[in-house]
C-alpha positions as CSV (number, residue, x, y, z in Angstrom):
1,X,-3.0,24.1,2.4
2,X,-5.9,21.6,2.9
3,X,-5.9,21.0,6.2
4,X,-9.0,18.6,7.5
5,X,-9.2,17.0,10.6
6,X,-11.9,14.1,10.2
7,X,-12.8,12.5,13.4
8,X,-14.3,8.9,13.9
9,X,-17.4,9.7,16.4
10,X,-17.8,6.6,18.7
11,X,-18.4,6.0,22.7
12,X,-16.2,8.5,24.6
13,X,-13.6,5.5,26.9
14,X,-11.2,6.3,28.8
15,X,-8.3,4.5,28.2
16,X,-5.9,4.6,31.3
17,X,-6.0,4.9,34.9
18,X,-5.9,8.7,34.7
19,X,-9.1,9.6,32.3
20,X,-6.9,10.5,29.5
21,X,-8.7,9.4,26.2
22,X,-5.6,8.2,23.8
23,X,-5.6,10.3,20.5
24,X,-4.2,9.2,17.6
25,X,-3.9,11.2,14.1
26,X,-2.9,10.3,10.5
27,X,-2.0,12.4,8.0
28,X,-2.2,11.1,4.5
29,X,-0.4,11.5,1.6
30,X,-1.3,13.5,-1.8
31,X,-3.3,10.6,-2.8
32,X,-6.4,11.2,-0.5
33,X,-8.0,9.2,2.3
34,X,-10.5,8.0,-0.2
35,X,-7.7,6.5,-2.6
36,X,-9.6,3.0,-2.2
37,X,-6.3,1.4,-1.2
38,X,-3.2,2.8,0.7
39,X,-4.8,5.9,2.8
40,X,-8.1,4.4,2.9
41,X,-6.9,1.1,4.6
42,X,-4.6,2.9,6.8
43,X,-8.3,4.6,8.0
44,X,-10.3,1.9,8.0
45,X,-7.4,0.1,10.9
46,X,-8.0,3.7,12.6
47,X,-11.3,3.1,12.8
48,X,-11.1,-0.4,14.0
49,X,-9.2,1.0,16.8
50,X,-11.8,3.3,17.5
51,X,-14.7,1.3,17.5
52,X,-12.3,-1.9,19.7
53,X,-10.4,0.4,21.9
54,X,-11.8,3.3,22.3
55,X,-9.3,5.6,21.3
56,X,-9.8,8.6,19.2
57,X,-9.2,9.0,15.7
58,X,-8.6,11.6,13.2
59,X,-6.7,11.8,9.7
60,X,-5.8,15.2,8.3
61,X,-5.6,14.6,4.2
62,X,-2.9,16.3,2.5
63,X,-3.2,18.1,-1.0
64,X,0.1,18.7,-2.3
65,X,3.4,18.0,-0.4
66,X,3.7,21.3,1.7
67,X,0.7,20.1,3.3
68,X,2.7,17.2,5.2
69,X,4.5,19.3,7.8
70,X,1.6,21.8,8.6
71,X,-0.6,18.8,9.0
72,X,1.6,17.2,11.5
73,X,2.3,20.1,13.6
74,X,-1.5,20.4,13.5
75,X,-1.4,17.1,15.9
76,X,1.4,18.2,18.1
77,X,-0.2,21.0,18.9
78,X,-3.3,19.3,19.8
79,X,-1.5,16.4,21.5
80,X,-2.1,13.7,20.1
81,X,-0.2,10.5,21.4
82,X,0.8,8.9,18.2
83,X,0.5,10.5,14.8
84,X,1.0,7.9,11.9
85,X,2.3,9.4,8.5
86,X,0.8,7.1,5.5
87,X,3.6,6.8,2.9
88,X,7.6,7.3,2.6
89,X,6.9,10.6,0.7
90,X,6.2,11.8,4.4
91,X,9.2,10.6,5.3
92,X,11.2,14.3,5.6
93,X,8.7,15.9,7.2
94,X,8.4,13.3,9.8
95,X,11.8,13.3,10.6
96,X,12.1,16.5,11.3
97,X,9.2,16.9,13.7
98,X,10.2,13.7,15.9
99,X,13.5,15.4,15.7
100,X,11.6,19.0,17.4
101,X,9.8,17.2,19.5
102,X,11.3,14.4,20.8
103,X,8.5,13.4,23.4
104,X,5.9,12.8,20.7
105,X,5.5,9.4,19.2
106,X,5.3,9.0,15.8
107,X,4.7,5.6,13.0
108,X,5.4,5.5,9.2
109,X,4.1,3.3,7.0
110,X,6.6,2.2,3.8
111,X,9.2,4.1,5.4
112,X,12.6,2.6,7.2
113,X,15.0,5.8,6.8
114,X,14.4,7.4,10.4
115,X,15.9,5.8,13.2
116,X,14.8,8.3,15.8
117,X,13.7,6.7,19.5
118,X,10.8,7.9,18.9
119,X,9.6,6.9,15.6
120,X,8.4,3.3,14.5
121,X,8.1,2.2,11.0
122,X,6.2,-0.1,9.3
123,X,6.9,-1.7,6.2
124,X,5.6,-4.5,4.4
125,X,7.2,-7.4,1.8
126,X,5.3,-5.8,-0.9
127,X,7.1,-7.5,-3.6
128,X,6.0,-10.6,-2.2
129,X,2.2,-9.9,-3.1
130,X,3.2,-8.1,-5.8
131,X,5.1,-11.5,-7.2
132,X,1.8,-13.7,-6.4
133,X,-0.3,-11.3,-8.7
134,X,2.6,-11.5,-11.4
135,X,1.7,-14.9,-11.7
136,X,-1.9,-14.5,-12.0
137,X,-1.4,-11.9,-14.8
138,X,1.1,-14.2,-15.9
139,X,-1.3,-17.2,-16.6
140,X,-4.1,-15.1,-17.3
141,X,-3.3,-13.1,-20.3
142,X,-4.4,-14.4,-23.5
143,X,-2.6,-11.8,-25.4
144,X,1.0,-12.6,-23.6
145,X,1.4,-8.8,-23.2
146,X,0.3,-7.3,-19.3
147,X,0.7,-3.8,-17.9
148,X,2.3,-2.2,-14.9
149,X,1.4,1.6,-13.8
150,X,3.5,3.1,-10.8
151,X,2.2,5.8,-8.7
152,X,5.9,7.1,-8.5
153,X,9.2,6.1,-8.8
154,X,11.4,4.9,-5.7
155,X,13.0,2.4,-3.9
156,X,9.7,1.3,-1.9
157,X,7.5,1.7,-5.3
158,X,10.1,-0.4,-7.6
159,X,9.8,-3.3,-5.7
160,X,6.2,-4.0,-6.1
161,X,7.5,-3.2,-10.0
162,X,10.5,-5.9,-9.3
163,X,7.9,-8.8,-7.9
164,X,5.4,-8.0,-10.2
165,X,7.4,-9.0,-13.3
166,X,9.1,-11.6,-11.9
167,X,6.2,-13.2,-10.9
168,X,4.6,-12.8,-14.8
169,X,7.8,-14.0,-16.2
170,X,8.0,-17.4,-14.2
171,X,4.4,-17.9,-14.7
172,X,4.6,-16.9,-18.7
173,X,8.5,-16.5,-20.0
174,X,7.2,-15.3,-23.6
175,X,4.8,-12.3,-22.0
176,X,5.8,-8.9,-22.1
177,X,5.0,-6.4,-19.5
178,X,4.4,-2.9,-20.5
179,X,5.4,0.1,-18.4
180,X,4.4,3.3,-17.0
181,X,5.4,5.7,-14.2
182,X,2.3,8.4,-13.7
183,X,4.4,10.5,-11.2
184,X,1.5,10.6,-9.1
185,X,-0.6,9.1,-6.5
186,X,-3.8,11.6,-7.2
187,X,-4.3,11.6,-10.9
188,X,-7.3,9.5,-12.4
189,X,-6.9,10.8,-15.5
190,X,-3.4,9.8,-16.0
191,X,-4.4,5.9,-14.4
192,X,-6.9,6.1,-17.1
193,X,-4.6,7.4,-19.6
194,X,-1.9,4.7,-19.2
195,X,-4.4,2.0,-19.0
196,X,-6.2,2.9,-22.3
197,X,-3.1,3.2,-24.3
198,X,-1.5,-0.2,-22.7
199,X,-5.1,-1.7,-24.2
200,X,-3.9,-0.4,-27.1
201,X,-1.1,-1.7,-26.9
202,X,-2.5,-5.1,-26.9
203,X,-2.0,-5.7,-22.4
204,X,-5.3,-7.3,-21.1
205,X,-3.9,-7.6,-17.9
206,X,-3.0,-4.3,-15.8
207,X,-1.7,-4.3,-12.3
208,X,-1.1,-0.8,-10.8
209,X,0.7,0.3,-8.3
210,X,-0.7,3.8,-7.5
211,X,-3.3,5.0,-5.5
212,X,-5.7,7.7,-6.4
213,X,-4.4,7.3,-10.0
214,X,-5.0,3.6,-10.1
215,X,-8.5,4.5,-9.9
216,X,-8.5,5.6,-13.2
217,X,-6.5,2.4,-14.5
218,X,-9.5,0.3,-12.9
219,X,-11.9,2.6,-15.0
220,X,-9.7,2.0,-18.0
221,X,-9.9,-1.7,-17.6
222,X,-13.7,-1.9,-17.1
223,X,-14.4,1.0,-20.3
224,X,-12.5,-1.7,-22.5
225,X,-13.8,-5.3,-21.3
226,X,-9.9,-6.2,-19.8
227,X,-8.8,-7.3,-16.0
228,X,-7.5,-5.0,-13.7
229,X,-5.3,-6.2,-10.3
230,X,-6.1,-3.7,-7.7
231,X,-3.3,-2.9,-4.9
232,X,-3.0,-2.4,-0.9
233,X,-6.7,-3.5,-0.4
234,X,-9.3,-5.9,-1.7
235,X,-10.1,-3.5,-4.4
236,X,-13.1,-5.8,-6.3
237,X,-15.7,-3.6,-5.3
238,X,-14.4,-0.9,-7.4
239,X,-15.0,-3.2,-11.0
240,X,-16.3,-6.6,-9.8
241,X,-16.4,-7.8,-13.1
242,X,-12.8,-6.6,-14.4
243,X,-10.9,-7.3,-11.1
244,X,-9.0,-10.2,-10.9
245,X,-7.1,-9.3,-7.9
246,X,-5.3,-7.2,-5.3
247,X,-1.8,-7.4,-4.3
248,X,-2.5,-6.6,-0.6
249,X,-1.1,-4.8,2.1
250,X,-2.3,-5.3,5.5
251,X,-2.2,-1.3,6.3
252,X,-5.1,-1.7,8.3
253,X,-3.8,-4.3,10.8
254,X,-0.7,-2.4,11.0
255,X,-2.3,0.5,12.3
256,X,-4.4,-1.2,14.8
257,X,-2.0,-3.2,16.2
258,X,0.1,0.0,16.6
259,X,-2.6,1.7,18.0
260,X,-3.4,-1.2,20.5
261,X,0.2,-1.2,21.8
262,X,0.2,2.8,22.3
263,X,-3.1,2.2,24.7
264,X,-1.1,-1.1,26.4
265,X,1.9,1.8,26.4
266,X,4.1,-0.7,24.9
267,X,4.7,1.0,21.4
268,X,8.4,0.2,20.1
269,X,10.3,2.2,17.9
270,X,12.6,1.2,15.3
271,X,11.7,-1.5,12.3
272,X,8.8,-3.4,11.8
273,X,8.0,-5.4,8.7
274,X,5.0,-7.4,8.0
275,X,5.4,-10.5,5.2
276,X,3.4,-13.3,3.6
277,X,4.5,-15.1,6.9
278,X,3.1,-12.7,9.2
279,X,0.0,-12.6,7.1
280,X,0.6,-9.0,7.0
281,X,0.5,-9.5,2.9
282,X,-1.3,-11.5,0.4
283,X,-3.6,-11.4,-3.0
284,X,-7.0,-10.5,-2.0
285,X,-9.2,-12.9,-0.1
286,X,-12.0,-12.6,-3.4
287,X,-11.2,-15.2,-5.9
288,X,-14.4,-14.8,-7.9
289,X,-12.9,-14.5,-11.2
290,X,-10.1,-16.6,-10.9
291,X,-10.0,-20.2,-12.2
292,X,-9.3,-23.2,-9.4
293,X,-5.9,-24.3,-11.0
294,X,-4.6,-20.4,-11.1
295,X,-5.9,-19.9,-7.3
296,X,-4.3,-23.4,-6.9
297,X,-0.8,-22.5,-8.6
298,X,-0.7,-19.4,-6.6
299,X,-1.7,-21.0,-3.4
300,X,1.5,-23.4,-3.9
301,X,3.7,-20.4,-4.8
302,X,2.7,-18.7,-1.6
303,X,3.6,-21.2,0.5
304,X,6.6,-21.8,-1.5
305,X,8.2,-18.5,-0.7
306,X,7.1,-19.0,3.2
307,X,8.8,-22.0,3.6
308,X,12.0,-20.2,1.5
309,X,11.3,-22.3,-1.7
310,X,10.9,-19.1,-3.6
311,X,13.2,-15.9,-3.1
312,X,11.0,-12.8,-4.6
313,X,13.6,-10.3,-5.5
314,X,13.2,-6.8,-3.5
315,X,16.7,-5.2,-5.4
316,X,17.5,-4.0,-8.5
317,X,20.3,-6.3,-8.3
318,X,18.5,-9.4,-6.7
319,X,15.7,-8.6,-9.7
320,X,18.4,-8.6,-12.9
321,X,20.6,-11.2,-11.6
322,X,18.0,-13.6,-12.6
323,X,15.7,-11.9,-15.3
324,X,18.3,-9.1,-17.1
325,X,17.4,-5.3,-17.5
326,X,13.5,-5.8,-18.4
327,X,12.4,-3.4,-15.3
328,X,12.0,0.1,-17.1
329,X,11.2,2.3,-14.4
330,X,14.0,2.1,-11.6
């Protein structure tokens, strides 16, 4: 087990009447805190809190799965306030400690299987953002064949993989979408792997859905001159010249905002989902290398599917009613 509990440093405030400084931990999944997307905005929102509130912050990273329940306990033990577990392959371990421990709080993100009192979790309309960067790829491709790498296969996963091709088929009906499931949120060289032979394949357009392994579909992107689509965060930075975009999830305000109401001692358990509505997901706010009628097209799509215009199939069903069997992976 890699257990590593990373604390935020910051000015030591108490936050309530009593002195006690509110803890809060995260424990991340296989893919790393440093994935440059789903772990890594779930920290950065941590640290927001930090530095805004003046709670305390740590994240324990997790190497393989049997690192997830140790990890956890690790904040029980050390009584923390509200432990967040970053991704539904948490989701077992999670629901066994709230159920041992029913006075700790606990949030997980991409995860709406527990329905504990004591466990809140926040998902997100992913296959709304992923739908928006569908059209991009859609409209951008010159060689009518895009690419798709998923991190892993599940219900959560598949629906950035149903929006995704829905959106490249209603921007480009005659494109085909190419298809890969990596089986893993921490592998580079299997990102890089999957990306090369998709360029091979002809795709010049690769969206990936991944973590840690869509890393290496970036680096395959930028080796061979095509455009990636980063996921979860703005992920630009990472190829500023081979990004067009990010499907993004707003982990980060998630995590604040529960870490705000656990200070205000107002934290609710149950279901809460953030959506294009909510602002709580969108393409990435850089547009650099995106031409003003695709930005333009999107914009209207956007606002299409928040006034109800637009449905962006979630389902299997929902996804083939309309487009037939074309989604390889679920």
């Amino acid at each position: 087990m890699v257990f590593s509990l990373t604390a935020c440093g910051g000015k030591n405030t108490d936050s309530s009447k009593s002195g006690k400084k509110i803890k809060i931990g995260m424990v991340t999944d296989v893919g790393g805190v440093n994935d440059g997307s789903f772990n890594q905005s779930a920290w950065e929102g941590l640290q927001r809190a930090q530095k805004e509130l003046g709670v305390e912050v740590r994240y324990a990273e997790s190497a393989t799965d049997a690192d997830y329940a140790p990890n956890i306990e690790a904040f029980i033990d050390e009584e923390y306030d509200l432990i967040i577990c970053v991704g539904y392959m948490l989701a077992d371990a999670t629901k066994k400690a709230a159920e041992d421990n029913p006075n700790q709080k606990f949030a997980i993100i991409d995860d709406a299987s527990i329905d504990l009192p004591n466990v809140t979790c926040l998902m997100f309309e992913q296959s709304q953002a992923s739908y928006l960067v569908g059209l991009v790829a859609g409209k951008m491709t010159k060689t009518n064949t895009v690419g798709f790498v998923i991190g892993m296969v599940s219900q959560t996963m598949n629906e950035f993989g149903y929006g995704y091709l829905a959106g490249v088929k209603d921007a480009n009906p005659d494109a085909t979408i190419l298809q890969f499931n990596a089986n893993s949120f921490g592998s580079t060289e299997t990102g890089k792997s999957a990306a090369t032979t998709m360029i091979t394949n002809g795709a010049d357009v690769i969206f990936h859905a991944a973590g840690g392994t869509g890393l290496g579909v970036i680096e395959g992107c930028k080796d061979a001159g095509k455009w990636a689509i980063g996921v979860d965060s703005d992920q630009s930075p990472l190829a500023p010249e081979n990004i067009l975009t990010s499907a993004m999830k707003r982990v980060d305000n998630a995590c604040f905002e529960i870490s705000k109401a656990v200070k205000e001692g107002n934290v609710q358990s149950g279901l809460i989902i953030y959506d294009l509505k909510s602002e709580g997901v969108d393409i990435a706010p850089t547009t650099t290398n995106l031409p003003s009628d695709v930005l333009e097209y999107v914009k209207q799509a956007k606002q299409d599917i928040i006034d109800g215009k637009i449905t962006v199939p979630k389902t299997q069903a929902d996804f083939e009613a309309k487009y037939g069997d074309i989604y390889e992976l679920d």
